[in-house]
N, C-alpha and C positions, 0 to 999 in steps of 0.2 A: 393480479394473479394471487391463488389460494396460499397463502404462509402456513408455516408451520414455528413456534418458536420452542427453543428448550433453554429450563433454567433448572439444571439438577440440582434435586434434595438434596441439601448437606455442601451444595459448592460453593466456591470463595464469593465474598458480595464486598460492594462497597461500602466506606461506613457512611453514608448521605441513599435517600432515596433515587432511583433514577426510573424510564421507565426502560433502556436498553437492557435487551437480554443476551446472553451468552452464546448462542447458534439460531439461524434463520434458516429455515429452508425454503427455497423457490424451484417450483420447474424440476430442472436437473443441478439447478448450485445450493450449496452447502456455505455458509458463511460464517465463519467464527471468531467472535471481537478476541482481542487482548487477551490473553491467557496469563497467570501471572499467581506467584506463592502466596495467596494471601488466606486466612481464616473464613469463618461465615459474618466473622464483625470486623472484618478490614485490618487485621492485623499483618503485617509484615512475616513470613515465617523463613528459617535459615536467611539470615539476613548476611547480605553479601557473599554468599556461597552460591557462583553461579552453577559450577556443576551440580550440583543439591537440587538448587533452583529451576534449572533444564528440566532436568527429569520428571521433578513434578507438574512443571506449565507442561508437557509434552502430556500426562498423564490427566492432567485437565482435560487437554486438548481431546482425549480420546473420550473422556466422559461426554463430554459434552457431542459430540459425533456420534457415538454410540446412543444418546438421547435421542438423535433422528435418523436413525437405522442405519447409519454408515459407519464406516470404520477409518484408522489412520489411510488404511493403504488406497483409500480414494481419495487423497489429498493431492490435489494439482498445482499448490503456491501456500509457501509459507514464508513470510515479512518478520524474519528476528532483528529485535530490539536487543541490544548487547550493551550494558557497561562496559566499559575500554576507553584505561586511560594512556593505552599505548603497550600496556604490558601483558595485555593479551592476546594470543597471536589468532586471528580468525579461520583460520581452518581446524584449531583444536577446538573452537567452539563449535563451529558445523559436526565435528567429530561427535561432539554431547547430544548435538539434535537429533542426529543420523543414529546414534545407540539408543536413541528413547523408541524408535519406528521400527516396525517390526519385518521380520524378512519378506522381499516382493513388493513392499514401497516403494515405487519411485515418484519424485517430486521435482518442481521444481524451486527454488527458492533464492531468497536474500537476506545477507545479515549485514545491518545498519546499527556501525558502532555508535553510541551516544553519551557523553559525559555523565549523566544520572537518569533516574527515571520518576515515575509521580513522585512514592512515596519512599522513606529512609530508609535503604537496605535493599530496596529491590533491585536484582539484577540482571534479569531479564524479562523479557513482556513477548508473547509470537501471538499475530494474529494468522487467517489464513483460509482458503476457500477448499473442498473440495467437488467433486462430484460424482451425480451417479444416475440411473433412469427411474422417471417415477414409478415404473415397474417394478425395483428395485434389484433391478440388475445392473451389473459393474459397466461404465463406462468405456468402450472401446478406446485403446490409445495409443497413438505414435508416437515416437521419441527423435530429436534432432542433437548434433552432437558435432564436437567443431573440435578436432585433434590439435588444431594452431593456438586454441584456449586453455587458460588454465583449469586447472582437475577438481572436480568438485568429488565429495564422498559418496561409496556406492550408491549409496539410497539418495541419490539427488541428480538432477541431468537437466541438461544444459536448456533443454525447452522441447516441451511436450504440447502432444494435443489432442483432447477428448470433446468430442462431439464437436459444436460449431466453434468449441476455445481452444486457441492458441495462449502460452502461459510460456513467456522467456527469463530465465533466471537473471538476476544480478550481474551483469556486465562487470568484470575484470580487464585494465590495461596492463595483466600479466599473461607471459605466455605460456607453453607447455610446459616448459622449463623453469620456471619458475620467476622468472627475471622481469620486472616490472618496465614496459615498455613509454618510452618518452616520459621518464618520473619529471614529477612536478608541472607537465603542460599540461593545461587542464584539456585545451583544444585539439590537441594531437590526438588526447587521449578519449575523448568526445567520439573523434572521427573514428579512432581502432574501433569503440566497442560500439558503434555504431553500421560498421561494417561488421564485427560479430554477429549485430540482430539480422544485418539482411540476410549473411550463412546460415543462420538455421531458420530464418523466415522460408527462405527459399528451397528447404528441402519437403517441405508442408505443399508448395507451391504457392506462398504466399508473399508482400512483398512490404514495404510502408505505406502503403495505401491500402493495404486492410489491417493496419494498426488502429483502434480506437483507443488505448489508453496508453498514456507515453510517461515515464517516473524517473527523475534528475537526484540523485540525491550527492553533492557535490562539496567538496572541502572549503568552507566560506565562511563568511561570516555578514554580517547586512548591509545593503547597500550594492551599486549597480554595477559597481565595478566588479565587484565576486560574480553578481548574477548574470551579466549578459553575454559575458563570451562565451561559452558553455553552450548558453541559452541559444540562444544565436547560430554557435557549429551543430548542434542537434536539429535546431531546425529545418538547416537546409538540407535538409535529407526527405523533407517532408514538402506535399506540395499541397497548396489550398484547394477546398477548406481540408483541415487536419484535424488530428486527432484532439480528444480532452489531453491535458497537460498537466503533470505538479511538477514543481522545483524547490527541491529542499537543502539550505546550507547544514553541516554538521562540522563542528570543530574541527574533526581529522578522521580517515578513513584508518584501519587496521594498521594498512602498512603509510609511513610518512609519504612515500611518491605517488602510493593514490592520488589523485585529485578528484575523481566522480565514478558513483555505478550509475549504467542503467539498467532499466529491466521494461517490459512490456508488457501488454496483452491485447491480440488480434483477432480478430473471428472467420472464419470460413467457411461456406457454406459446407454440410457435409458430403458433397456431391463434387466436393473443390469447386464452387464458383465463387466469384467476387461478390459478397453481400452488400446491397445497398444502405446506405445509413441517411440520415437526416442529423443537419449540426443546426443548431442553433443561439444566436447571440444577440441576447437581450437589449435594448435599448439604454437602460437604466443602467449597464451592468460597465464594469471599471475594466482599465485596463493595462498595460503592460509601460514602462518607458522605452521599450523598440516594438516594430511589429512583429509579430509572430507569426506564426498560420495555424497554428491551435484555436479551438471554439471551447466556449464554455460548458456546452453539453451537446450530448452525438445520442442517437437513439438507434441500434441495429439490431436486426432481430427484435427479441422478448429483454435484450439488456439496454440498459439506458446508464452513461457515463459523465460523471461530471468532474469539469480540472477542479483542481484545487481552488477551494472559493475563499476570500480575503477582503479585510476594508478598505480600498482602494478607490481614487478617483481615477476619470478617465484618461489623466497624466500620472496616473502609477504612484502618487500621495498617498499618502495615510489618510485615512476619514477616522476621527476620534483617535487621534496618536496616543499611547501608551495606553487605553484605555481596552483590558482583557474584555470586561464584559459589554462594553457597548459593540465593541468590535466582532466579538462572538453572534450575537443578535444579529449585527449589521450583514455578517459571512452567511447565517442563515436566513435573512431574508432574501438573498441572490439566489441561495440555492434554493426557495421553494420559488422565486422568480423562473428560475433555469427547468424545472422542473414542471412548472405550471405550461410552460412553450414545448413542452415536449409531449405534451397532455398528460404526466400523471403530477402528482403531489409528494407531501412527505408520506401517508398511509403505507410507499410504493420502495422507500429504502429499505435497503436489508443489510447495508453496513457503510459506518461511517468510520473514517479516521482521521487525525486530529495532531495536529503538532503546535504546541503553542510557548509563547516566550512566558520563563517562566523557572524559577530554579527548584532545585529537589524538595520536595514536602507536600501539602495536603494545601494551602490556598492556592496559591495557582492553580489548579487541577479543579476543585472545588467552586473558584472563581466562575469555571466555564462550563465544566461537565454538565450541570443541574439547567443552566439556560440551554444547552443542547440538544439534552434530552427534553423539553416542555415541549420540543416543537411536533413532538413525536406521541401520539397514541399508545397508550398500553395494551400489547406488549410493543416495543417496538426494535427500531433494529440492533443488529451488535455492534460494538464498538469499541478504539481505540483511541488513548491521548498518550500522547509521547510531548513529554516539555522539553525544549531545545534553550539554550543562551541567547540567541537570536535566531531571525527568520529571514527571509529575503531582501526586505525593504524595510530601510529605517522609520522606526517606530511603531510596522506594525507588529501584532501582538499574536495572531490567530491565522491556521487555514485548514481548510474544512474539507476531505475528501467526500465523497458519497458515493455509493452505488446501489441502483435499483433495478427492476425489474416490471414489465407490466406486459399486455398481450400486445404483439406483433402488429406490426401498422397494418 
């Protein structure tokens, strides 16, 4: 399908060559990597000032949107990245995101606290999709809404839905009231906000089984004891084959009794039917230490989705243990593997995101961004890296989201 890319005059760049750009646009989606305070030479700017910081990634955010003819208020999902070493409390930061958006925005969204971020001083990164008709007219949209959940700020709702997308915010095991429910179980708490997505799947007339993209981000650290129960109480909500899957540990969630968010996104035909999808799992391709029912790429409609891809053998090993960059290579040749089975290629991403082991500064990032992006054509798609202290599975380093786009089977 015909792209469109923007990289505004005058906006923040990295300081290394890459060939990802800023905003993608396909069809009717809107794609926007990482947003983030930086200079045109990669400088950090208001360093450690996340309110400062907000407002400008927010103002990015609109530049770059406005580059291809849209505006904030057609944003359907925004993924904030937050420094939080505990002492900040996550609703005042949604409060900075929600004042940068202008009246008549609604979205829906998640903010994923993280110990650092690339480089020193950054702190905050939003990546995020919107959309709109290639006529350029504003997207019709529904909103779903669940009183028994906790309250998100005006300009954000609980999960919306424009055209064939469905888009579920960040899952809370807090309730109306505030009071965080089953603290500290990760799998009580699995089940609550997994029974949240069916509540507002189901006022769409949707259910888990027109879920294609399923997102764990979970209080952990590596290794299969943090990852499988979680892993495991989500699943069974899902029946084969299933949706693409990530599973991400982060140090600690906002509040200490968090244990996991989730969040989603589903498709629907616009007619309410159930759309058919095509999953596909590669031969060559690694796999989990329990079973799952997730597939490594699902193709519905004009979207095409892939889990999160990693160097892994088919007993869930590391392939090239502690090794950033072999392991980065190895993550993208699965996923132009997963890709290839789906009939399109890399030409066909329009945004990739990226969590890797790796502490705050410039080589880790450095390490992996630049073999990332070679796999990619100029211009190619937008993109995110968020460095984490660990990942899922011991010793590996890297895991690779993607999302594309191509014509309808």
């Amino acid at each position: 399908m015909k792209k469109r890319h923007c990289w505004p005059q005058g906006h923040w760049n990295w300081p290394i060559n890459v060939t990802h750009k800023h905003g993608v646009r396909c069809g009717e989606m809107i794609w926007v990597g990482g947003q983030v305070d930086l200079t045109p030479e990669g400088v950090v700017l208001n360093q450690g000032d996340l309110q400062t910081q907000t407002a400008n990634v927010m103002s990015h955010f609109d530049t770059v949107l406005q580059g291809l003819d849209c505006d904030l208020q057609d944003l359907v999902f925004l993924l904030c990245f937050y420094v939080n070493d505990g002492s900040v409390d996550e609703s005042t930061f949604l409060d900075m995101v929600a004042a940068a958006l202008p009246e008549g925005t609604k979205t829906t969204v998640n903010a994923v606290p993280v110990p650092y971020l690339a480089y020193e001083g950054l702190s905050v990164e939003i990546e995020g999709y919107a959309m709109r008709r290639e006529n350029g007219e504003r997207t019709v949209r529904t909103y779903a809404s669940n009183d028994d959940a906790s309250l998100l700020p005006d300009k954000f709702c609980q999960a919306l839905r424009s055209g064939k997308m469905i888009f579920v915010s960040g899952q809370y095991p807090i309730d109306a009231s505030g009071n965080v429910i089953e603290p500290g179980d990760i799998v009580a708490q699995t089940n609550v906000e997994m029974a949240q997505i069916e509540t507002l799947l189901s006022q769409f007339g949707a259910g888990f089984g027109d879920v294609v993209k399923n997102n764990r981000w979970y209080s952990g650290g590596a290794g299969v004891d943090d990852f499988e129960p979680a892993a495991l109480a989500c699943a069974a909500h899902f029946e084969e084959p299933g949706p693409a899957a990530t599973g991400v540990p982060v140090p600690r969630h906002a509040h200490p009794d968090v244990m996991i968010k989730l969040s989603c996104v589903a498709m629907l035909g616009e007619d309410g039917s159930h759309l058919p999808r095509r999953h596909v799992w590669p031969e060559s391709l690694w796999d989990w230490t329990v079973h799952l029912p997730y597939k490594h790429g699902l193709k519905c409609a004009e979207m095409v989705f892939l889990g999160g891809q990693v160097s892994l053998d088919k007993q869930g090993v590391a392939v090239h243990p502690g090794d950033l960059s072999a392991q980065t290579h190895q993550a993208m040749v699965h996923i132009g593997t997963i890709l290839n089975e789906l009939g399109v290629d890399y030409d066909d991403v329009c945004k990739v995101t990226t969590v890797y082991h790796g502490d705050c500064g410039a080589d880790a990032l450095h390490a992996n961004l630049p073999i990332r992006s070679s796999y990619f054509s100029d211009p190619g798609p937008a993109t995110t890296g968020i460095p984490l202290p660990e990942l899922a599975y011991d010793a590996m380093m890297i895991e690779i989201d993607v999302f594309a786009m191509t014509q309808p089977d």
